[in-house]
N, CA, C and O atoms as a MOPAC input file, in Angstrom:
PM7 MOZYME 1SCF
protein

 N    -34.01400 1   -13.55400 1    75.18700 1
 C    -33.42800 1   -14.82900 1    74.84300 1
 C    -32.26900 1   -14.66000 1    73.87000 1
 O    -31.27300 1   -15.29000 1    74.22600 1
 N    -32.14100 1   -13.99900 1    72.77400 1
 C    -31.57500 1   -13.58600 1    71.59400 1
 C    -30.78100 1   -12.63600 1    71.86600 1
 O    -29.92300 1   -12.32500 1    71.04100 1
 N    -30.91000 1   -11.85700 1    73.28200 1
 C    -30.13500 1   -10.38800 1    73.58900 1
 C    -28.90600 1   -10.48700 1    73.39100 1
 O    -28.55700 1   -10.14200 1    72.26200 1
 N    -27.94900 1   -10.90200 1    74.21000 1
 C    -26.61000 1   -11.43000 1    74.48400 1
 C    -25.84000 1   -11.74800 1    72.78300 1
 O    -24.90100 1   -11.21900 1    72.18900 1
 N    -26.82000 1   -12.90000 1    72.43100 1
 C    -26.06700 1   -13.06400 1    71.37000 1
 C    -26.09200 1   -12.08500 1    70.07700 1
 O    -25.18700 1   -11.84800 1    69.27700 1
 N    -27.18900 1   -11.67900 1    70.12000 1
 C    -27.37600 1   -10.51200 1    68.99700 1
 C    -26.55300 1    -9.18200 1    69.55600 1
 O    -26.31300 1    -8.37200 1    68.66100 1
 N    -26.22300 1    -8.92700 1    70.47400 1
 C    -25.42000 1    -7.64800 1    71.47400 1
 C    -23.88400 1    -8.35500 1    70.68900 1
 O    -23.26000 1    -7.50700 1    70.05300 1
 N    -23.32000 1    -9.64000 1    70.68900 1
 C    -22.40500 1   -10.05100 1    70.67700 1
 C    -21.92100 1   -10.07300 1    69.16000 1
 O    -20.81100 1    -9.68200 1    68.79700 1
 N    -22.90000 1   -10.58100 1    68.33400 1
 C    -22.88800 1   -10.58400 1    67.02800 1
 C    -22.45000 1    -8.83700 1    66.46000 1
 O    -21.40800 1    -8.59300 1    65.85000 1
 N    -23.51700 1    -7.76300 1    66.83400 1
 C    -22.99000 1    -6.58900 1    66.92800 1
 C    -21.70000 1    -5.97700 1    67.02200 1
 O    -21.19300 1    -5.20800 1    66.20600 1
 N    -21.09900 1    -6.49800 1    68.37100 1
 C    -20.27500 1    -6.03700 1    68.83300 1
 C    -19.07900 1    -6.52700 1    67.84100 1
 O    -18.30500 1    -5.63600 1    67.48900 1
 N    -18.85500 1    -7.75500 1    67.38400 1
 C    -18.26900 1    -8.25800 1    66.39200 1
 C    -18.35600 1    -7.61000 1    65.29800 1
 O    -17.21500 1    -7.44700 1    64.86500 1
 N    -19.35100 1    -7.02200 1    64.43000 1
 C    -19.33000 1    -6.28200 1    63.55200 1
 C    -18.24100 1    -4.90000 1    63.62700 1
 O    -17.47100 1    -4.41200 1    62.79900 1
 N    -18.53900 1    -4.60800 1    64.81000 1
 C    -17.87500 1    -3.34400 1    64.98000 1
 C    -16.43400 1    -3.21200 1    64.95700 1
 O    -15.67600 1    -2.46200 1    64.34200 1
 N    -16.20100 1    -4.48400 1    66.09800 1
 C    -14.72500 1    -4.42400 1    66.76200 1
 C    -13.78300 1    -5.28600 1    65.55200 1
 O    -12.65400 1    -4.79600 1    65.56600 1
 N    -13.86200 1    -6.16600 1    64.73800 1
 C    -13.48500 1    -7.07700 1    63.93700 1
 C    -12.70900 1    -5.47200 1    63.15500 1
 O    -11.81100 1    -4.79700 1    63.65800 1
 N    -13.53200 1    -5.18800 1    61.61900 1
 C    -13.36600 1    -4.38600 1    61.32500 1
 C    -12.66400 1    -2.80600 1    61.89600 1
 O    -12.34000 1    -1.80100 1    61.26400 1
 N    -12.62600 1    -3.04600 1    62.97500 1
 C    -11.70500 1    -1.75200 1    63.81200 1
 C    -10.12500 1    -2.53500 1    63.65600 1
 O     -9.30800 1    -1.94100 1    62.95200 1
 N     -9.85300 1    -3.38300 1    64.07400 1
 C     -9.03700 1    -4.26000 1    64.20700 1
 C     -8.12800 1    -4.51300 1    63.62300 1
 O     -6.98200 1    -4.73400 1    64.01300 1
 N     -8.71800 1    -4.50200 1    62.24700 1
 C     -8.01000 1    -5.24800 1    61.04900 1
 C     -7.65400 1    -3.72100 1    60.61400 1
 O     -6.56400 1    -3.77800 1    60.04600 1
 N     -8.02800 1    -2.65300 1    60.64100 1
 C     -8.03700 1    -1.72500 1    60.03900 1
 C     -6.61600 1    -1.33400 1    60.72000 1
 O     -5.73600 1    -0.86600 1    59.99700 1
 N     -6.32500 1    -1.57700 1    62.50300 1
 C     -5.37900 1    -0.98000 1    63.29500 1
 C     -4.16500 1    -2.14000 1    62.85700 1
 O     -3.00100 1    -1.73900 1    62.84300 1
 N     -4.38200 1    -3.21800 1    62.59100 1
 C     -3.18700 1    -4.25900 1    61.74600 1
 C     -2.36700 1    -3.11400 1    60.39700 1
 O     -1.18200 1    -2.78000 1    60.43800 1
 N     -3.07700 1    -2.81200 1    59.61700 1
 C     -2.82000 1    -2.20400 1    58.26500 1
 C     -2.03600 1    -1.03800 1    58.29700 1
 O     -1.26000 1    -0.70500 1    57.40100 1
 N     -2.35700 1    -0.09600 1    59.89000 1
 C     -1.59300 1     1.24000 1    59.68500 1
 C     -0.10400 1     0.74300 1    60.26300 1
 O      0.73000 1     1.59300 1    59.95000 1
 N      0.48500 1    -0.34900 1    60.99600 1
 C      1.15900 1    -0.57300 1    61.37500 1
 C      2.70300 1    -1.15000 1    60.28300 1
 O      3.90000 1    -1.21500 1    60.56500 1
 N      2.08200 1    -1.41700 1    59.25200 1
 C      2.60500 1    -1.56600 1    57.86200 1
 C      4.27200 1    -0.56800 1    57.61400 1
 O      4.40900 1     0.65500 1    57.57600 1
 N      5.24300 1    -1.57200 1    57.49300 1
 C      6.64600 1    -0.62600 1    57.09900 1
 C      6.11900 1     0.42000 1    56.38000 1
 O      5.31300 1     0.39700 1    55.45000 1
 N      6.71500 1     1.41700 1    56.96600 1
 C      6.70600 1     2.37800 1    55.56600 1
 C      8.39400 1     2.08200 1    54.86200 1
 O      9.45900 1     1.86400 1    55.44000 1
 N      8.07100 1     2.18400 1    53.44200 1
 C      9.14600 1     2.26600 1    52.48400 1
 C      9.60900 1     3.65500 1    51.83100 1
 O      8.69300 1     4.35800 1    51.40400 1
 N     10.98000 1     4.16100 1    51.69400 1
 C     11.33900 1     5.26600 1    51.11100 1
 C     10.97900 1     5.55200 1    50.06500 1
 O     10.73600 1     4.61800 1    49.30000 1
 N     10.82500 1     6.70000 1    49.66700 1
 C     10.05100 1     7.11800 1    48.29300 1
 C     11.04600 1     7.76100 1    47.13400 1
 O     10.79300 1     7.89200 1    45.93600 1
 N     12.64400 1     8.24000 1    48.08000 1
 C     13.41500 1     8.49000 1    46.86700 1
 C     14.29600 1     7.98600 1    46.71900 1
 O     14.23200 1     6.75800 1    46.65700 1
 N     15.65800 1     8.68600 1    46.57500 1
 C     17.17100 1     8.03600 1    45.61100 1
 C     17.41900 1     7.36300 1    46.39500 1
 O     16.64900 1     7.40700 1    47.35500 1
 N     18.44400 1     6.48800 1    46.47000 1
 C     19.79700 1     6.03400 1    47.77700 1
 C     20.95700 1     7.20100 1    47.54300 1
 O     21.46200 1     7.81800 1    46.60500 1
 N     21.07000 1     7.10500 1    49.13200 1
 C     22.04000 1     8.14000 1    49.51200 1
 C     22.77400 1     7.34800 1    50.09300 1
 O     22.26200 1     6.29200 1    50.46400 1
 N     24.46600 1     7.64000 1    50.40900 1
 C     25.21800 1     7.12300 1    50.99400 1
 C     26.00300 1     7.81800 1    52.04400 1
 O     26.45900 1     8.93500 1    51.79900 1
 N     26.18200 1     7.29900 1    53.09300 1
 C     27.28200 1     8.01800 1    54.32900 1
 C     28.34300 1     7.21600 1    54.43600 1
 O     28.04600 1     6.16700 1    55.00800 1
 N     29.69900 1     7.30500 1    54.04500 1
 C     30.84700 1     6.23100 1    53.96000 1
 C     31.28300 1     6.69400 1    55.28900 1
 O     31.14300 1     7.68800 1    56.00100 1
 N     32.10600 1     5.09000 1    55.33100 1
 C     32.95900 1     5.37500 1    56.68700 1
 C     34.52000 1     5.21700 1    56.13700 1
 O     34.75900 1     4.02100 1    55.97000 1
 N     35.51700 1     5.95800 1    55.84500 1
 C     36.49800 1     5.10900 1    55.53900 1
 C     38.13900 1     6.30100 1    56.05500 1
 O     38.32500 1     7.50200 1    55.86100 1
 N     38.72400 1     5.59500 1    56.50500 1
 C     40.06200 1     5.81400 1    57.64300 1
 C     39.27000 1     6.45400 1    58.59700 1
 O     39.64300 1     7.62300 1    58.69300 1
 N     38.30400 1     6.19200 1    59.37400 1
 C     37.33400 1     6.69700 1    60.49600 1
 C     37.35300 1     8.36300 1    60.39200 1
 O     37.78200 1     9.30000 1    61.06500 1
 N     36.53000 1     8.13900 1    58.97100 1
 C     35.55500 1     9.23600 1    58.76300 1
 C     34.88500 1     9.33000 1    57.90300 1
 O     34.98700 1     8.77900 1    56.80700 1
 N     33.40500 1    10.67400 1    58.60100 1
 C     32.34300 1     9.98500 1    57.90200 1
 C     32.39900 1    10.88200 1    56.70300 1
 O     33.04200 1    11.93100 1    56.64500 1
 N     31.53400 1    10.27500 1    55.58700 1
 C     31.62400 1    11.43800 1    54.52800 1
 C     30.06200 1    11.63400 1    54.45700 1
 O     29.47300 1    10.65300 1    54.91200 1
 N     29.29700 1    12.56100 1    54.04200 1
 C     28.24700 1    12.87800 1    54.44600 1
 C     27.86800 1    13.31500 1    53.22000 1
 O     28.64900 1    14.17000 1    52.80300 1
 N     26.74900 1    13.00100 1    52.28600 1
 C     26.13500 1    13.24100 1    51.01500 1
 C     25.40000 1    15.06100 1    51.27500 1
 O     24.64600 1    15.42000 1    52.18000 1
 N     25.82400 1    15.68900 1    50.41300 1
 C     24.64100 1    16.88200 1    50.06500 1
 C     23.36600 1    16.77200 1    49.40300 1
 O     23.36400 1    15.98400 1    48.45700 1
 N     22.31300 1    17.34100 1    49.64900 1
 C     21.24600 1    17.16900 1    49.13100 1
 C     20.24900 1    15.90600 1    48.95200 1
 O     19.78800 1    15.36000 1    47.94900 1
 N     20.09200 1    15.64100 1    50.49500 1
 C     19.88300 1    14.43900 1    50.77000 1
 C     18.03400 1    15.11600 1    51.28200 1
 O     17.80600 1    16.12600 1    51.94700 1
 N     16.92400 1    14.06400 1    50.64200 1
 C     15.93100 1    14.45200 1    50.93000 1
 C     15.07600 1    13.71100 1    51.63200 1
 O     15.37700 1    12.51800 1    51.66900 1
 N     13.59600 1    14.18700 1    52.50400 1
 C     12.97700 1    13.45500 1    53.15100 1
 C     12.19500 1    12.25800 1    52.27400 1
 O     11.49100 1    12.46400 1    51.28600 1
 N     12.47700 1    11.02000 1    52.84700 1
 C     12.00500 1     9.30100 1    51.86800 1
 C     13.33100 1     8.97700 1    51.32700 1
 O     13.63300 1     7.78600 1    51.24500 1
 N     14.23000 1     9.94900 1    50.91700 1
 C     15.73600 1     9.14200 1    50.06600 1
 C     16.18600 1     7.80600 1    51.40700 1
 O     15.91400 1     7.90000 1    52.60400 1
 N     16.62200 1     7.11700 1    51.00200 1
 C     17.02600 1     5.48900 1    51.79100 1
 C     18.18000 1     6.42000 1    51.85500 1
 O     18.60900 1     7.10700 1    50.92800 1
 N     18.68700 1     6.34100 1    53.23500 1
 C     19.83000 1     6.35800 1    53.96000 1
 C     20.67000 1     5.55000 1    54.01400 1
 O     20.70200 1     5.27200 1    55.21200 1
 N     21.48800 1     4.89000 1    53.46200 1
 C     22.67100 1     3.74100 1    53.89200 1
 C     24.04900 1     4.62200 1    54.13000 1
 O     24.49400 1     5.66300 1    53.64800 1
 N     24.56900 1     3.51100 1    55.28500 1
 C     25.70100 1     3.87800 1    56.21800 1
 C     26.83300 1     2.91500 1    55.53400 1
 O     26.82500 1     1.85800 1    56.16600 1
 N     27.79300 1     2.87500 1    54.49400 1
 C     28.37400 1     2.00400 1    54.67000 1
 C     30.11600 1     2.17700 1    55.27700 1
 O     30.85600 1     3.16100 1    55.27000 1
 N     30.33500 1     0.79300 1    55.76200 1
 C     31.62600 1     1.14000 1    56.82700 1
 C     32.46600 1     0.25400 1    55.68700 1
 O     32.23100 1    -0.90000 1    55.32800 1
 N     33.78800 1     1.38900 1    55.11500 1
 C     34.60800 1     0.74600 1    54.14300 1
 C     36.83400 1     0.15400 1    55.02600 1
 O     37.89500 1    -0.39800 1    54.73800 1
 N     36.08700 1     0.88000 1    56.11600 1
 C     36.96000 1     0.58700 1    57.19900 1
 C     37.42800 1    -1.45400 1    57.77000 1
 O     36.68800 1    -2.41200 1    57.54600 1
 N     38.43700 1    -1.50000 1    58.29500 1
 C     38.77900 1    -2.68000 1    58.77800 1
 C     37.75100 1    -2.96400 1    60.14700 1
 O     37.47300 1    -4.13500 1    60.40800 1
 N     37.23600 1    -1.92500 1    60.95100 1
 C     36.71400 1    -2.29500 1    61.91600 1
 C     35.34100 1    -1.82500 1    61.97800 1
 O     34.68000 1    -1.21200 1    61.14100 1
 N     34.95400 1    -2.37300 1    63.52100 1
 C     33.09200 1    -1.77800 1    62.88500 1
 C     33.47500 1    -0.39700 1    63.82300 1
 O     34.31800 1    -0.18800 1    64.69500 1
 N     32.35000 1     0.48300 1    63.14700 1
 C     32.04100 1     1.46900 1    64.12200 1
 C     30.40300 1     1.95100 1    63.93300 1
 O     29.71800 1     1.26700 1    63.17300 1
 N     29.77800 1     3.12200 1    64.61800 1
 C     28.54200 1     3.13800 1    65.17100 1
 C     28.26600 1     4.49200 1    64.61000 1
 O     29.03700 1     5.44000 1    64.45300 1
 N     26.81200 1     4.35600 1    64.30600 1
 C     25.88500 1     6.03700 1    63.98900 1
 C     24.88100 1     6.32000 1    64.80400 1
 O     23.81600 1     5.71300 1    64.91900 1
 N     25.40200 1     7.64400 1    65.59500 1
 C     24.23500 1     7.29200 1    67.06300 1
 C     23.98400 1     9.05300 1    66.62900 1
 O     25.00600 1     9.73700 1    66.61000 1
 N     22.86300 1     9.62900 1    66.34900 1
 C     22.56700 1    11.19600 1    66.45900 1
 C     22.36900 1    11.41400 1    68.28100 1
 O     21.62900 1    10.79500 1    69.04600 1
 N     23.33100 1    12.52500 1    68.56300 1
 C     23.66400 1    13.17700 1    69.55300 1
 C     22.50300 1    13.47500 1    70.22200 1
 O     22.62700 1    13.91200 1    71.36600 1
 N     21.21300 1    13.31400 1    69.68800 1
 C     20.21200 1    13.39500 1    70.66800 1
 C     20.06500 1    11.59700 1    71.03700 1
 O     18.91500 1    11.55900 1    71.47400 1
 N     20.32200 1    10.89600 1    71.06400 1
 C     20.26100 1     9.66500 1    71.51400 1
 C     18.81900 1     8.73700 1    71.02700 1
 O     18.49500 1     7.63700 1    71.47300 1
 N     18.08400 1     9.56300 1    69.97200 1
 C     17.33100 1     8.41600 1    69.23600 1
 C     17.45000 1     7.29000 1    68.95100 1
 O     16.42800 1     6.60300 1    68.96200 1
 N     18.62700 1     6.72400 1    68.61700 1
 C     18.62700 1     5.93900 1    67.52600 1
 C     20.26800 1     5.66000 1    67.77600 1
 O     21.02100 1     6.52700 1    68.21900 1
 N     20.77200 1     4.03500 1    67.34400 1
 C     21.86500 1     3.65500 1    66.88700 1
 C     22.00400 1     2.64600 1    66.31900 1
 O     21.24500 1     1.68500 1    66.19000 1
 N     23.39400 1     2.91500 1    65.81000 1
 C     23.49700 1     1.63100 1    64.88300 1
 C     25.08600 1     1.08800 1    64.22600 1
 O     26.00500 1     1.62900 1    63.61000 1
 N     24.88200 1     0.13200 1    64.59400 1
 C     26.46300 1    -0.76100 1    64.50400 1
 C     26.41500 1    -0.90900 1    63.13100 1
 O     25.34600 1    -1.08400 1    62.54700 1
 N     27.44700 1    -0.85400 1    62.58200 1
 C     28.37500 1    -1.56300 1    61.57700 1
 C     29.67000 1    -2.18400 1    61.47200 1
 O     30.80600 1    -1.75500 1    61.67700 1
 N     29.15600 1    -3.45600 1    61.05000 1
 C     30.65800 1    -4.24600 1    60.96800 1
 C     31.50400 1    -4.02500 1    59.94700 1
 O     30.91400 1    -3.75000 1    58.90300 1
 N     32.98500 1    -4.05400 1    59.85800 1
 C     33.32500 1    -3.79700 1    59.13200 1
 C     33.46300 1    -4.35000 1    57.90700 1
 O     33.78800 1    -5.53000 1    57.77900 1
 N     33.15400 1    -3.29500 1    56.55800 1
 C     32.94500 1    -3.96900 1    55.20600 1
 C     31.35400 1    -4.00700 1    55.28000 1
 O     31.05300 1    -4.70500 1    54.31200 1
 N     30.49300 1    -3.72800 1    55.74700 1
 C     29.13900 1    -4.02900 1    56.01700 1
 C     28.24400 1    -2.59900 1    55.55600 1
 O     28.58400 1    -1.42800 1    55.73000 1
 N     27.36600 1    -2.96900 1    55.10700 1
 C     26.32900 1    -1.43800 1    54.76700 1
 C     25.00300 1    -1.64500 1    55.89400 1
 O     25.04900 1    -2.71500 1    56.49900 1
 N     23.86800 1    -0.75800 1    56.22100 1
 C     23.25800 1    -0.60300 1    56.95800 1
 C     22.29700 1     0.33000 1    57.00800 1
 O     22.63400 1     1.46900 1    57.33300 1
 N     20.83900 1     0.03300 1    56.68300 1
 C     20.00800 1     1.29000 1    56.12100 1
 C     19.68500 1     2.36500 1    57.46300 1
 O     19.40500 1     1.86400 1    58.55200 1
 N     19.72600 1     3.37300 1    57.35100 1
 C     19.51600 1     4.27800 1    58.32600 1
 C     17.68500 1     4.13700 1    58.46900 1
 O     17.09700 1     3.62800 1    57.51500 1
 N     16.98500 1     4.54400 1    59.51900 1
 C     15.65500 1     4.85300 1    60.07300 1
 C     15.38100 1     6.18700 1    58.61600 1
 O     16.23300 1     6.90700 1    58.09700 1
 N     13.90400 1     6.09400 1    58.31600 1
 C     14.05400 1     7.38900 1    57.92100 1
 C     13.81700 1     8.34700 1    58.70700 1
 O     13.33100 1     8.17900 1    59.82600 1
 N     14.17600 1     9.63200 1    58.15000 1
 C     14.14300 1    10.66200 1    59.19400 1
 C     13.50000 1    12.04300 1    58.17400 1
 O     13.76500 1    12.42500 1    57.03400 1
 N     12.48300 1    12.55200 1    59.31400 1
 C     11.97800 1    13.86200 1    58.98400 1
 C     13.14300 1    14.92100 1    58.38800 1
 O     14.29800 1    14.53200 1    58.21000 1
 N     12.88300 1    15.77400 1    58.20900 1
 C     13.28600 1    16.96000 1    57.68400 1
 C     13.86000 1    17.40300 1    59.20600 1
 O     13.34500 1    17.39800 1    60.32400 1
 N     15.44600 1    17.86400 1    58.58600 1
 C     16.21700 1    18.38200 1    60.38600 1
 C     17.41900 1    18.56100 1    59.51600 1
 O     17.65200 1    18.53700 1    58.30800 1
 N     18.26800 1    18.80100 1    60.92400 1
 C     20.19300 1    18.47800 1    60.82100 1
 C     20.22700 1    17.47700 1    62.27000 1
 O     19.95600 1    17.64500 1    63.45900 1
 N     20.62200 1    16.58700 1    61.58700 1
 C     21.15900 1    15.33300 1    62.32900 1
 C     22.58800 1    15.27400 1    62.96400 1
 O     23.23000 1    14.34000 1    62.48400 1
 N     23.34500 1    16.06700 1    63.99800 1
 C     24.31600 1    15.90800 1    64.28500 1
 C     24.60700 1    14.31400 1    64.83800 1
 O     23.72600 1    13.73300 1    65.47200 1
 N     25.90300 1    13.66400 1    64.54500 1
 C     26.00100 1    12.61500 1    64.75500 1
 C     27.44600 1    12.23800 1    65.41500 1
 O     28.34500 1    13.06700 1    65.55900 1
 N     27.54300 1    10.80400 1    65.81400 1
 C     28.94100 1    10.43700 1    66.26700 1
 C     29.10900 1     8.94200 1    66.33300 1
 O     28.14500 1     8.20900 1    66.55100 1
 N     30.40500 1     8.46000 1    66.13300 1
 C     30.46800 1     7.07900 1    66.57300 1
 C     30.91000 1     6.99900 1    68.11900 1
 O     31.73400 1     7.72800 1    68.67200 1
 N     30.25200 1     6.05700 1    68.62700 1
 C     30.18500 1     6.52100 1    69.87800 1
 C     30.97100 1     5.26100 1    70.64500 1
 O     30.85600 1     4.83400 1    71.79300 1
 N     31.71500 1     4.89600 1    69.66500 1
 C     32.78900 1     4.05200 1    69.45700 1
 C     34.07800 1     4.26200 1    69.37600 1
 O     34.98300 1     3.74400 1    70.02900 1
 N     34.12100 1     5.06600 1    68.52200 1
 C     35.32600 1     6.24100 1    68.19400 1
 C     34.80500 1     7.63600 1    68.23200 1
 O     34.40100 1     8.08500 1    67.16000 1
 N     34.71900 1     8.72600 1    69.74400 1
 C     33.85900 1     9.25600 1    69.76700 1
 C     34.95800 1    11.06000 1    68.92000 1
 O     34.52600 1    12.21200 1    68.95500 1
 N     35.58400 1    10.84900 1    68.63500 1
 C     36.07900 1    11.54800 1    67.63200 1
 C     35.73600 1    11.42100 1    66.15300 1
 O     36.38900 1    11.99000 1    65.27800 1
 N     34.99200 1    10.87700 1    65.98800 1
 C     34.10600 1    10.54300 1    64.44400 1
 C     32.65400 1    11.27700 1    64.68700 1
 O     31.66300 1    10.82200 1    65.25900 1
 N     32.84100 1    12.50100 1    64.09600 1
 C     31.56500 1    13.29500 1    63.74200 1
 C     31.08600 1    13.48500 1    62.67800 1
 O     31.51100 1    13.05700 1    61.60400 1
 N     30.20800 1    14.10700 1    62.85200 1
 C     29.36000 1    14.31000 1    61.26500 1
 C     27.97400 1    15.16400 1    61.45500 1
 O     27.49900 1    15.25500 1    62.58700 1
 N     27.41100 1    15.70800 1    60.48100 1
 C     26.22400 1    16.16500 1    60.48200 1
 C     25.81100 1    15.88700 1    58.96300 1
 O     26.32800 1    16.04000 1    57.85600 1
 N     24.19000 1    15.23000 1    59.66800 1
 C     23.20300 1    14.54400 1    58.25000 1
 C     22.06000 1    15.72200 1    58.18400 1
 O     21.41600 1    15.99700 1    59.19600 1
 N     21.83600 1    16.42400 1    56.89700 1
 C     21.23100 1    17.49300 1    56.59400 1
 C     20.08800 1    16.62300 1    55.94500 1
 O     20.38300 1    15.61300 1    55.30500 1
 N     18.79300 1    17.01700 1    56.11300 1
 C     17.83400 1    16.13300 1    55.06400 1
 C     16.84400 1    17.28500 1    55.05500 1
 O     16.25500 1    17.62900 1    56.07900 1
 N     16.64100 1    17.98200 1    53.65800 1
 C     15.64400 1    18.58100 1    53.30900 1
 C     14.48100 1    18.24300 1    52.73300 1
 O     13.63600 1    19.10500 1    52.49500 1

């Protein structure tokens, strides 16, 4: 008589708490170090040294027009308008070759140790 609902009540115990737990890991992660900057200005990029894994990445474009940060493996892009800043994804530990793929003569490489 009681099966179903006591099976159900159970099952609620279990799955509720699974649930809420899979909500929580989904949570922004936030950078843990400095701000770093990548300028854009007479369409080119300038590229910070000693840039580390968690430092906030910002792109800013000091140029009249917008242009784009796309890494040459095709992860990821990203517009900027001009006069506009723009936080980069963070990124693991690598060398980030990059380009505007806008002005595809605008290169760069982002080092993050």
């Amino acid at each position: 008589m009681y099966g179903n609902s006591v099976r159900a009540f159970l099952l609620a115990l279990i799955v509720v708490p699974v649930l809420a737990g899979c909500g929580s890991s989904s949570a922004e992660v936030t950078p843990s170090g400095k701000t770093v900057e990548i300028s854009i200005a007479n369409f080119t990029f300038t590229v910070p040294e000693g840039t580390m894994q968690g430092d906030l990445i910002q792109l800013r474009n000091n140029d009249d027009v917008a242009h784009n940060f796309m890494p040459l493996d095709d992860s990821f892009s990203l517009d900027v308008a001009a006069g506009q800043t723009v936080d980069l994804p963070l990124l693991a530990t690598g060398s980030y070759p990059f380009h505007c793929h806008i002005h595809p003569n605008m290169m760069g490489t982002l080092t993050i140790n």
